[in-house]
PAKEFI-407662 format. One record per residue (C-alpha): z, x, y; residue number from 1. Coordinates in Angstrom, 1 decimal. Each point is the difference from the previous one (the first is absolute). Layout:
NODE     pz     px     py   i
NODE      Z      X      Y NUM
...
***
This chain:
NODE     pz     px     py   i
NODE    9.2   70.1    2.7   1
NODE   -3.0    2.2    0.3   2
NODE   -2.1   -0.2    2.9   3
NODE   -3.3   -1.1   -2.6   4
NODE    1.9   -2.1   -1.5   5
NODE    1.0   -1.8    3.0   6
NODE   -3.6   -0.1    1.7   7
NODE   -1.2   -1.5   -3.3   8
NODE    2.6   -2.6    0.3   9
NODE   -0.6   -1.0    3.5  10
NODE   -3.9    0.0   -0.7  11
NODE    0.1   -2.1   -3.2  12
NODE    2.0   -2.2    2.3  13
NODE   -2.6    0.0    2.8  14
NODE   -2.7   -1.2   -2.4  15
NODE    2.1   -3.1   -1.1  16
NODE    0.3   -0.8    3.4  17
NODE   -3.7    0.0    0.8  18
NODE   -0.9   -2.1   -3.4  19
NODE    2.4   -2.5    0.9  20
NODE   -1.1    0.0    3.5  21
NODE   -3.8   -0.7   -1.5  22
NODE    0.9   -2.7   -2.1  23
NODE    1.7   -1.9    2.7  24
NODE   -3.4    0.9    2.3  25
NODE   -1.9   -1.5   -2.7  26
NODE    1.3   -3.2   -0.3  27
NODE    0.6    0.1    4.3  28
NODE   -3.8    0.9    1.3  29
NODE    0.1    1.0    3.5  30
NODE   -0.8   -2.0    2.4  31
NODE   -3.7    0.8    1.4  32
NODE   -0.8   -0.1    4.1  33
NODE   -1.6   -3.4    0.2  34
NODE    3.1   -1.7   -1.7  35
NODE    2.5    1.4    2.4  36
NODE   -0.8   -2.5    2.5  37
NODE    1.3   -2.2   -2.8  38
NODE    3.1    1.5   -1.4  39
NODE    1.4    0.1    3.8  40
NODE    2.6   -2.5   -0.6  41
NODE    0.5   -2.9    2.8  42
NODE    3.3   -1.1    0.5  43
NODE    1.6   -2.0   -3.1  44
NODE    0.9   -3.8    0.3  45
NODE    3.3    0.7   -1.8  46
NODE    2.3    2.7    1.0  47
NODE    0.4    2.5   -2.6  48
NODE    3.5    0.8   -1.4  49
NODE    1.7    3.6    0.7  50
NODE   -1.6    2.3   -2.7  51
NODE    2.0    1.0   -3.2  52
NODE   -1.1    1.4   -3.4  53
NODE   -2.1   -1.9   -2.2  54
NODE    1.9   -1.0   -2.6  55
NODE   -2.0    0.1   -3.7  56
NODE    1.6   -3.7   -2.0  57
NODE    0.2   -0.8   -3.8  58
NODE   -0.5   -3.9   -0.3  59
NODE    0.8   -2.5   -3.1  60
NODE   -1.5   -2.5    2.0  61
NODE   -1.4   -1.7   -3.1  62
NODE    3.4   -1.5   -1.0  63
NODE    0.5   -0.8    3.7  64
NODE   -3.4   -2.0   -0.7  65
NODE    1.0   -1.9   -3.4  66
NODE    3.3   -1.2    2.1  67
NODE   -2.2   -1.4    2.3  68
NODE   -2.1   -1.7   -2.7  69
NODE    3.5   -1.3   -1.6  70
NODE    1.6   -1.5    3.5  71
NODE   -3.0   -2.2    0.5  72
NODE    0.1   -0.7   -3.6  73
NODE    3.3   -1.4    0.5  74
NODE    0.3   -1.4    3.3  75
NODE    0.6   -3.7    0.7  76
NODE   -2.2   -0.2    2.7  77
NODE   -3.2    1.4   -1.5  78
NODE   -2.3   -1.3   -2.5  79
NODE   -1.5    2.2   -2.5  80
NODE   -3.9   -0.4   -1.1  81
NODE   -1.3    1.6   -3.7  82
NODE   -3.5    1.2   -0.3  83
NODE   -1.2    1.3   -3.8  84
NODE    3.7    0.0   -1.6  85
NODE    0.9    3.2    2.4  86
NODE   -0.6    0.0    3.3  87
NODE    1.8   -2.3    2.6  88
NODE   -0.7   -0.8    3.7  89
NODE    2.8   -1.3    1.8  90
NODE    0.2   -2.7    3.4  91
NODE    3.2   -1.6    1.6  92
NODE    0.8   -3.4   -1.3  93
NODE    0.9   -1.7    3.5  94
NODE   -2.3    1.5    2.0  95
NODE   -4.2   -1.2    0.4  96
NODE   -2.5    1.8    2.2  97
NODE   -2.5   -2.7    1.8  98
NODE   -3.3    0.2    2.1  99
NODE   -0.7   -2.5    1.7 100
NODE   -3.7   -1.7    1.6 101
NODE    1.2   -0.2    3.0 102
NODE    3.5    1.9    1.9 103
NODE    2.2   -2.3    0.0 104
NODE    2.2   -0.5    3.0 105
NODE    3.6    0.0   -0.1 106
NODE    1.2   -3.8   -0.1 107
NODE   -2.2    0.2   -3.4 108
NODE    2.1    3.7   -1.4 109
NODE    3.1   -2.2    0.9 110
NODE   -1.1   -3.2   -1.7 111
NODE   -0.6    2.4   -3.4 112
NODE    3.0    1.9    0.6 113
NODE    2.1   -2.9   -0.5 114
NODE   -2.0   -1.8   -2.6 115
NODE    0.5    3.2   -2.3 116
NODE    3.4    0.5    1.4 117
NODE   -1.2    3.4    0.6 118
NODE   -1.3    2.5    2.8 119
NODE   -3.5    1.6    0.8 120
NODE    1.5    3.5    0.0 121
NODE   -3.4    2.3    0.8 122
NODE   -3.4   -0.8    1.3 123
NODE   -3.1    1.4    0.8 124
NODE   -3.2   -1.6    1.3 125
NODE   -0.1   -3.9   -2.4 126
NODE    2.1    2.2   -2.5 127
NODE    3.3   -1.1   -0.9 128
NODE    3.0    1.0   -2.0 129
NODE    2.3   -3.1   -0.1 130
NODE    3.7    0.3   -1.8 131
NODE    1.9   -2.7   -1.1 132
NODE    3.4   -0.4   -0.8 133
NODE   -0.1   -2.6   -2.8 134
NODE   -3.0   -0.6   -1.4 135
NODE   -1.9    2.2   -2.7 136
NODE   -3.6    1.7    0.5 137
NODE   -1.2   -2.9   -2.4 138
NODE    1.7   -2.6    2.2 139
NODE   -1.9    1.8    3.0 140
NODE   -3.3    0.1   -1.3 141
NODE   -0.4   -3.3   -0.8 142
NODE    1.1   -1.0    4.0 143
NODE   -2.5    2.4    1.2 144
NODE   -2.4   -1.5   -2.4 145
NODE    0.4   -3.6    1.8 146
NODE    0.2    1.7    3.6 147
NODE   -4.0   -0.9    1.8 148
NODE    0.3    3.3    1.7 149
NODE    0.5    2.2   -2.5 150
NODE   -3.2    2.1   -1.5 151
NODE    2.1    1.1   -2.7 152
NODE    3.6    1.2   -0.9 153
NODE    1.2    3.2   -2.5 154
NODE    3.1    2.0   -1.3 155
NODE    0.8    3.0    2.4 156
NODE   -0.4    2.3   -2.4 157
NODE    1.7    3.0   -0.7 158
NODE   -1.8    3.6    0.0 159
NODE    1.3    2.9   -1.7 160
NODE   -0.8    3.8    1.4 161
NODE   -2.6    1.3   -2.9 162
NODE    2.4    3.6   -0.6 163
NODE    0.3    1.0   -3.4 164
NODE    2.7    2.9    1.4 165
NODE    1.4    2.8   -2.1 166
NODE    2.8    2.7    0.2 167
NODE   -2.1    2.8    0.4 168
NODE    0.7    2.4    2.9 169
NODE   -2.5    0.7    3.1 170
NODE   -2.8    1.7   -1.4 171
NODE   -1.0    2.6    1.9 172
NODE   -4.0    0.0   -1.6 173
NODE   -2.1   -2.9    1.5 174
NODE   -2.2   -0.3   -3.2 175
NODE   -1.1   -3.0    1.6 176
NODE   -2.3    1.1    2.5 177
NODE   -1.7    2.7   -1.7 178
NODE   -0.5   -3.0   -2.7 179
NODE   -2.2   -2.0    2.3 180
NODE   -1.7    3.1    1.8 181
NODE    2.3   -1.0    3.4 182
NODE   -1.1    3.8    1.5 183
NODE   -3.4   -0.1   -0.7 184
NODE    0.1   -3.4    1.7 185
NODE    1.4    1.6    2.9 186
NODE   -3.2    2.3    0.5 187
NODE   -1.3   -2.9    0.9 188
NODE    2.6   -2.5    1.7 189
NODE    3.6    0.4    1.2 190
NODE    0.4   -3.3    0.9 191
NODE    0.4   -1.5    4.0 192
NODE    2.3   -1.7    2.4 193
NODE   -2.0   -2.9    0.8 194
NODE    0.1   -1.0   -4.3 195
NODE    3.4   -1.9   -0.1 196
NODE    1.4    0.0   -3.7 197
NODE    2.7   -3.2   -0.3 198
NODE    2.8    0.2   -3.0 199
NODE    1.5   -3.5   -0.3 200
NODE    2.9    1.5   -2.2 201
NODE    3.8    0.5    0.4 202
NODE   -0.4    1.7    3.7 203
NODE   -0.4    3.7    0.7 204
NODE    2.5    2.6    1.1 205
NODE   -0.6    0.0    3.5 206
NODE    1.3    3.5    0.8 207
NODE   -1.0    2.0   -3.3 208
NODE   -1.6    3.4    1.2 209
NODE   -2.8   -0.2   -2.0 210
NODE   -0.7   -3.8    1.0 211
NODE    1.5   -0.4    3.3 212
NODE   -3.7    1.1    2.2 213
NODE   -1.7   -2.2   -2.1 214
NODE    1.4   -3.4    0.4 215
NODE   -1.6   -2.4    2.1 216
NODE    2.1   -3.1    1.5 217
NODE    0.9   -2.1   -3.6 218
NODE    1.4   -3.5   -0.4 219
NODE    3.0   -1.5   -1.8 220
NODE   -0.8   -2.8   -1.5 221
NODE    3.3   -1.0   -1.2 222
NODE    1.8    0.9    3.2 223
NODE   -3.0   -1.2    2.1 224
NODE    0.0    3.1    2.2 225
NODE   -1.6    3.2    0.5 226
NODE    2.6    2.4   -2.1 227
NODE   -1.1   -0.3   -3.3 228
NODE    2.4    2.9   -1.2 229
NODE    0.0    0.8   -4.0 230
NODE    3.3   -0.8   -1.7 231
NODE   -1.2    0.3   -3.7 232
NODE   -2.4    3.1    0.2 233
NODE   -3.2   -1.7   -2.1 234
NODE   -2.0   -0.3    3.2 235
NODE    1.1    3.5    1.4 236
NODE   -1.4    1.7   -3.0 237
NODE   -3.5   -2.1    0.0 238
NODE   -0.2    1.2    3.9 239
NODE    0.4    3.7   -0.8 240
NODE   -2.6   -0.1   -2.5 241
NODE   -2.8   -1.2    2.4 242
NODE    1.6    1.6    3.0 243
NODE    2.1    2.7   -0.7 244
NODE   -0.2    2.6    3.0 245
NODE   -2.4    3.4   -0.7 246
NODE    1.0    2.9    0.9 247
NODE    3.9   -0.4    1.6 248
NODE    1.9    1.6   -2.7 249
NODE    1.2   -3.0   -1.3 250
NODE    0.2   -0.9   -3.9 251
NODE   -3.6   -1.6   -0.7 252
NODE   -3.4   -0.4    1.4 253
NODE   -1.3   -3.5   -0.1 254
NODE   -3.7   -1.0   -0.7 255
NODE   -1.1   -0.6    3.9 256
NODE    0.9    2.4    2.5 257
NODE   -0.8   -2.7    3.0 258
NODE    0.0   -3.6   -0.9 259
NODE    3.2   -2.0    1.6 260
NODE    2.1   -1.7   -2.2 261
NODE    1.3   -3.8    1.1 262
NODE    3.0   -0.7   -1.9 263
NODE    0.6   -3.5   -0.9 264
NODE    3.5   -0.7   -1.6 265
NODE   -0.3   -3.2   -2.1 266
NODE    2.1    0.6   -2.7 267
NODE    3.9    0.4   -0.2 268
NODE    2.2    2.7   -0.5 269
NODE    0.1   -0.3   -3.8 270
NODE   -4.1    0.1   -0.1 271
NODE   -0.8   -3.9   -0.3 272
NODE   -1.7   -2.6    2.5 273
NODE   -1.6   -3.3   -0.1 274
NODE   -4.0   -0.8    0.2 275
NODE    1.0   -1.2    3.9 276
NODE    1.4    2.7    1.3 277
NODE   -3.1    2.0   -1.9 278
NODE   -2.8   -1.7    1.3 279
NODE    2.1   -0.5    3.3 280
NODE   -0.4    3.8    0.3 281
NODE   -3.5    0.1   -1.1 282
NODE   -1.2   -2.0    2.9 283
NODE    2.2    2.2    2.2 284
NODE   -1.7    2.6   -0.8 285
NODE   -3.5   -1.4    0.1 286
NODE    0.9   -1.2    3.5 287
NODE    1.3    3.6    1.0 288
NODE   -3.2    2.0   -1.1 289
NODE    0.8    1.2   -3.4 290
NODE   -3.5    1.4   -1.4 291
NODE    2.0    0.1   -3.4 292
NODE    2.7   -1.7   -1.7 293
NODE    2.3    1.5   -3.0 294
NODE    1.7   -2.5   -2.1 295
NODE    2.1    2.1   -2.1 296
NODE    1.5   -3.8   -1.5 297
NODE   -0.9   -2.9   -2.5 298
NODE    0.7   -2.9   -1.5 299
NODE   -1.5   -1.8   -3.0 300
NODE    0.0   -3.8    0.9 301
NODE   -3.0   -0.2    2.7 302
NODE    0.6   -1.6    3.6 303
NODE   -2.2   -1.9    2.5 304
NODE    2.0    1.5    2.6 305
NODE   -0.4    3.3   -0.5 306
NODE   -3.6   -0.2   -1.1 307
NODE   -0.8   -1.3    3.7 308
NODE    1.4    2.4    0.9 309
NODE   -2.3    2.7   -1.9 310
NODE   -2.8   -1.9    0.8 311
NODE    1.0   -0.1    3.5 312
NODE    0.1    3.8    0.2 313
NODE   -3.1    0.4   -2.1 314
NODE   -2.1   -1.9    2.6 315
NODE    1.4    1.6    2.7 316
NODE   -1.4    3.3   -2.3 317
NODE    2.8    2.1   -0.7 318
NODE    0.3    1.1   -3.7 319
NODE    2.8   -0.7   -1.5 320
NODE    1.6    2.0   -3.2 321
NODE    2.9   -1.2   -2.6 322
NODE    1.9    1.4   -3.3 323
NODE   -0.8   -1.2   -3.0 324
NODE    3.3   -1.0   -1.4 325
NODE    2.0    2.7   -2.3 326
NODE    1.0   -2.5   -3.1 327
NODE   -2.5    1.7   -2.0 328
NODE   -1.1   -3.8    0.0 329
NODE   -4.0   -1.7    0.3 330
NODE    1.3   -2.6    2.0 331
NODE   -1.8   -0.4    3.3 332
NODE    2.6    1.1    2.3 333
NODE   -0.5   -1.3    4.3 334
NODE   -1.4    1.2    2.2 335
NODE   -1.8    2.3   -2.1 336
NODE   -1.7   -1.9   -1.5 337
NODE   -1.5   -1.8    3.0 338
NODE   -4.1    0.9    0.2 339
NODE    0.6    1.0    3.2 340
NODE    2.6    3.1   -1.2 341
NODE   -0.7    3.1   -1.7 342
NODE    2.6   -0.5   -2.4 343
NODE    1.3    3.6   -0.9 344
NODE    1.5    1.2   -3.7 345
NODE    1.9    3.5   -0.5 346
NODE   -0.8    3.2   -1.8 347
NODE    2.4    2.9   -1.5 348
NODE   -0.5    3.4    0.9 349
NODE   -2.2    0.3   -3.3 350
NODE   -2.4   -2.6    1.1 351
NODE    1.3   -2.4   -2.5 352
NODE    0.6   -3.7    1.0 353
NODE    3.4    0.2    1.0 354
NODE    2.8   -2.0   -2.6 355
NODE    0.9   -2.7    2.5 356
NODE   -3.0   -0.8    2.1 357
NODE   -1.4   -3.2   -0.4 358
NODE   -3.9   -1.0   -1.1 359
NODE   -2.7   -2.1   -0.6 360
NODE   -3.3   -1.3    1.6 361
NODE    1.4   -0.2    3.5 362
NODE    0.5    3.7   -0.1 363
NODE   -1.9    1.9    2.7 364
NODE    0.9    3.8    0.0 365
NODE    2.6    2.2   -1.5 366
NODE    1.8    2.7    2.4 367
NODE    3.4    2.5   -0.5 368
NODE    3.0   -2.1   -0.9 369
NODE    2.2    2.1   -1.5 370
NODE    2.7    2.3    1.0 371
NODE   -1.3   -0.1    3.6 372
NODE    1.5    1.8    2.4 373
NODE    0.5   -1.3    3.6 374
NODE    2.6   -0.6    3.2 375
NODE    3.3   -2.1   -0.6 376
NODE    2.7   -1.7    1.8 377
NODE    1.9    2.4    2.5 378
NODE   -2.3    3.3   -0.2 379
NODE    0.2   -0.3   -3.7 380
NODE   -3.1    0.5   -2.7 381
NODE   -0.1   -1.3   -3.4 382
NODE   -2.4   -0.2   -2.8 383
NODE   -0.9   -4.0   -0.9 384
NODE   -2.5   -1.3   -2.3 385
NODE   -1.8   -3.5   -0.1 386
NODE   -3.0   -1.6    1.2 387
NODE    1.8   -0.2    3.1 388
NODE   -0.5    3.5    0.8 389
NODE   -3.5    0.1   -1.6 390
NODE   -1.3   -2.6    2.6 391
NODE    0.3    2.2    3.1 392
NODE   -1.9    2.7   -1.1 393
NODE   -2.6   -2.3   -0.3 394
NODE    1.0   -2.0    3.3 395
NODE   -0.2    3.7    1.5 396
NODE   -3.5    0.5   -1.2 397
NODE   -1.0   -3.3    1.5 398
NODE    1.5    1.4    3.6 399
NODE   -2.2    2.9   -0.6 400
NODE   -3.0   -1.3   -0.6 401
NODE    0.0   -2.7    3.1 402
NODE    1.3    3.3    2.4 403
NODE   -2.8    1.9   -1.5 404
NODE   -2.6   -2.9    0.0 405
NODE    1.1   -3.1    2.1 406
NODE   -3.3   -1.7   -0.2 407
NODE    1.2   -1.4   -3.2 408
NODE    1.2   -3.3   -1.1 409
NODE    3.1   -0.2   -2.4 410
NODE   -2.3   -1.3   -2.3 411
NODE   -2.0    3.3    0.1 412
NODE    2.9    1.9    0.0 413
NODE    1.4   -1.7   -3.3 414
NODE   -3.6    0.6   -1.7 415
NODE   -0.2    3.6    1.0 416
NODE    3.8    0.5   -1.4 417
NODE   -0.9   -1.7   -3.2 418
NODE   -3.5    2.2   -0.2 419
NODE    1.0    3.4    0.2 420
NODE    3.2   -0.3   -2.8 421
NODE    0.4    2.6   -2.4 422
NODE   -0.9   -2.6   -3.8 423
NODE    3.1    0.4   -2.1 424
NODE    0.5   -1.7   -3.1 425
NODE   -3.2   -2.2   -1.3 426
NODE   -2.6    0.1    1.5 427
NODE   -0.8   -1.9    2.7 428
NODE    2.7   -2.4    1.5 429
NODE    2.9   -0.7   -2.0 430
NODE    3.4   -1.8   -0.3 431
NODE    1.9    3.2    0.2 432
NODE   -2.2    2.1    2.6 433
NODE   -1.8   -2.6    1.9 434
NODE   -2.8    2.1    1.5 435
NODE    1.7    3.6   -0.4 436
NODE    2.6    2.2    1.9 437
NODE   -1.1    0.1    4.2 438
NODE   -1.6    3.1    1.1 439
NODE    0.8    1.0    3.4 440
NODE   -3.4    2.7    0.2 441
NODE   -2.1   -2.4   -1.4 442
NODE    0.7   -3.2    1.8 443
NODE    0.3    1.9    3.5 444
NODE   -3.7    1.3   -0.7 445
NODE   -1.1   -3.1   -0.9 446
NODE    0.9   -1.2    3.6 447
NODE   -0.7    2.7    2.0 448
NODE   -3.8   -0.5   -2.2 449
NODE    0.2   -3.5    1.4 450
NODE    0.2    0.6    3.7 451
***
């Protein structure tokens, strides 16, 4: 080979280098002096696993989720609710959930336990789940009905992860925060340390690299201990999209760069739990300092329960955020539609309402739902789509805004969110849109115009 032709080899090959090395800059800003302080990582509160590669995944999770759908269909033990002809909500037939006026003590739990022939089986301040072996929700209702210290009885009902997955590979292009104007935002705020973001979800991958100096001590609601490890992957991937580490080589940047995730693990390994265990780990987190709550989950038959528990949380002025629902359905779906949640709808990459998220009056905001890159089960990434993965970029936002201006009630918080949108669709407010798609910029100065 001649000696030009090989220096314009190795120079063409130079310049590739340096583009790529751009792009990746771009979408990785440095990190500035005053937020160095910040980035210093303190030691995490779960170990981190030996490093290996990241391994890139290829999911057809949305069979996986129809199985799901069918098994509770068909299962003996669980009763099966229509709404509208199509959608369904779901609550186990021998099983009520209770509050009650005043705690009972336990010579009254036994007297109940045997009257139902059944067990209390989890509890938490008057709340009850009770479990008996004979006798039908029907048949249990109508004893609670006649008990004097009752304030009122309901089905533990069962809530279904709002991912809408697909079998799309890891997509190496975050469309999604360019979409929302996530590095403008950042001229402005990176987030902090003292703004605690829960995820009540599936858990969180304690040791993934890009999530593991970002977790804050969680909770395991089913286990009722403080290891509330990720064995379905839904609650892993809502974490990386808030949380994601900047700037440590790893596969994605998240929206904050600061704010501590507390990962809450009330639902199963197959992606399901039960309005208990839900608001169980609401209040949790509400007692634990949580600024924020994500509630990547939903249900469409409403519950006492779980709206004390919002209201609970509200008045204790965190701001709580929820998926729509990805039925493509007008149905209210819970908690979303709670006043006291921004209920969040999905967007394609086009700006079009996305095929499967849900609408309708209750809708607040719109955010990135589809193909949505983000951290997975054991140092894995994957691209989902759903409302699921649309509500923490707006839970995100929410984390920046109070680190950027903590003065702020949630109530302020929610209007500035639902201010500074991007209309899409009609305008105005509509069913499909609710206000408009977040806007990271605008919302962040908006606060920092309000301090």
């Amino acid at each position: 080979m001649k000696k030009t032709s090989f220096l314009i080899i190795v120079t063409g090959l130079a310049i590739v280098f340096v583009t790529v090395a751009g792009i990746i800059a771009l979408y990785r800003p440095a990190v500035n002096k005053q937020q160095a302080q910040q980035l210093k990582t303190a030691p995490a509160p779960y170990e981190p696993a030996p490093r290996s590669h990241p391994t890139i995944i290829t999911l057809n999770s949305l069979a996986m989720n129809e199985t799901i759908k069918t098994k509770l269909n068909r299962h003996p033990k669980i009763v099966k609710i229509n709404h509208n002809g199509r959608d369904q909500s779901h609550y186990y037939n021998h099983e009520i959930t209770v509050r009650f006026h005043r705690m009972p003590t336990e010579r009254d739990i036994a007297r109940i336990e045997q009257e139902i022939d059944g067990t209390a089986v989890n509890r938490f301040d008057h709340f009850f789940i009770f479990r008996s072996n004979s006798k039908t929700y029907n048949e249990l209702i109508n004893y609670f009905r006649q008990h004097p210290n009752a304030a009122y009885a309901e089905p533990n009902y069962i809530f279904l992860q709002n991912e809408q997955p697909n079998d799309l590979l890891y997509s190496r292009y975050q469309w999604n925060l360019p979409a929302i104007q996530t590095e403008e935002g950042w001229q402005l705020s990176h987030g902090k340390k003292s703004v605690t973001i829960a995820v009540i979800d599936s858990g969180v991958d304690l040791d993934h690299p890009d999530l593991v100096h970002r977790l804050q001590k969680g909770y395991n609601v089913l286990a009722d201990n403080d290891i509330p490890q990720d064995d379905n992957g839904h609650g892993t991937h809502v974490a990386g999209i808030i949380a994601s580490d900047p700037n440590n080589h790893e596969g994605i940047a998240g929206i904050t760069w600061f704010n501590p995730i507390m990962p809450i693990k009330a639902l199963n390994n197959e992606g399901y739990g039960t309005s208990f265990d839900v608001a169980k780990g609401i209040r949790w987190a509400v007692d634990h300092g949580a600024k924020v709550i994500n509630l990547s989950l939903g249900n469409y038959q409403t519950s006492t329960l779980l709206q004390e528990a919002v209201r609970y949380a509200y008045d204790h002025d965190v701001v709580l955020v929820a998926a729509s629902g990805n039925d493509r359905s007008s149905q209210p779906s819970f908690p979303a539609a709670y006043p006291e949640v921004l209920s969040v709808g999905a967007i394609n990459p086009d700006g079009s309402s996305a095929e499967y998220s849900n609408y309708g009056t209750y809708l607040d905001v719109v955010a990135p739902g589809t193909n949505i890159p983000s951290t997975f089960l054991g140092h894995r990434y994957a691209a989902l789509s759903g409302t699921s993965m649309a509500a923490p970029h707006v839970s995100a936002l929410a984390g920046l805004i109070r680190s950027l201006n903590p003065k702020l009630t949630n109530k302020q918080v929610m209007q500035i969110i639902t201010r500074t949108t991007v209309d899409l669709g009609p305008i105005g407010k509509d069913a499909y849109f609710g206000h408009g798609l977040i806007n990271v910029y605008r919302a962040l100065e908006l606060a920092n115009d309000l301090r």
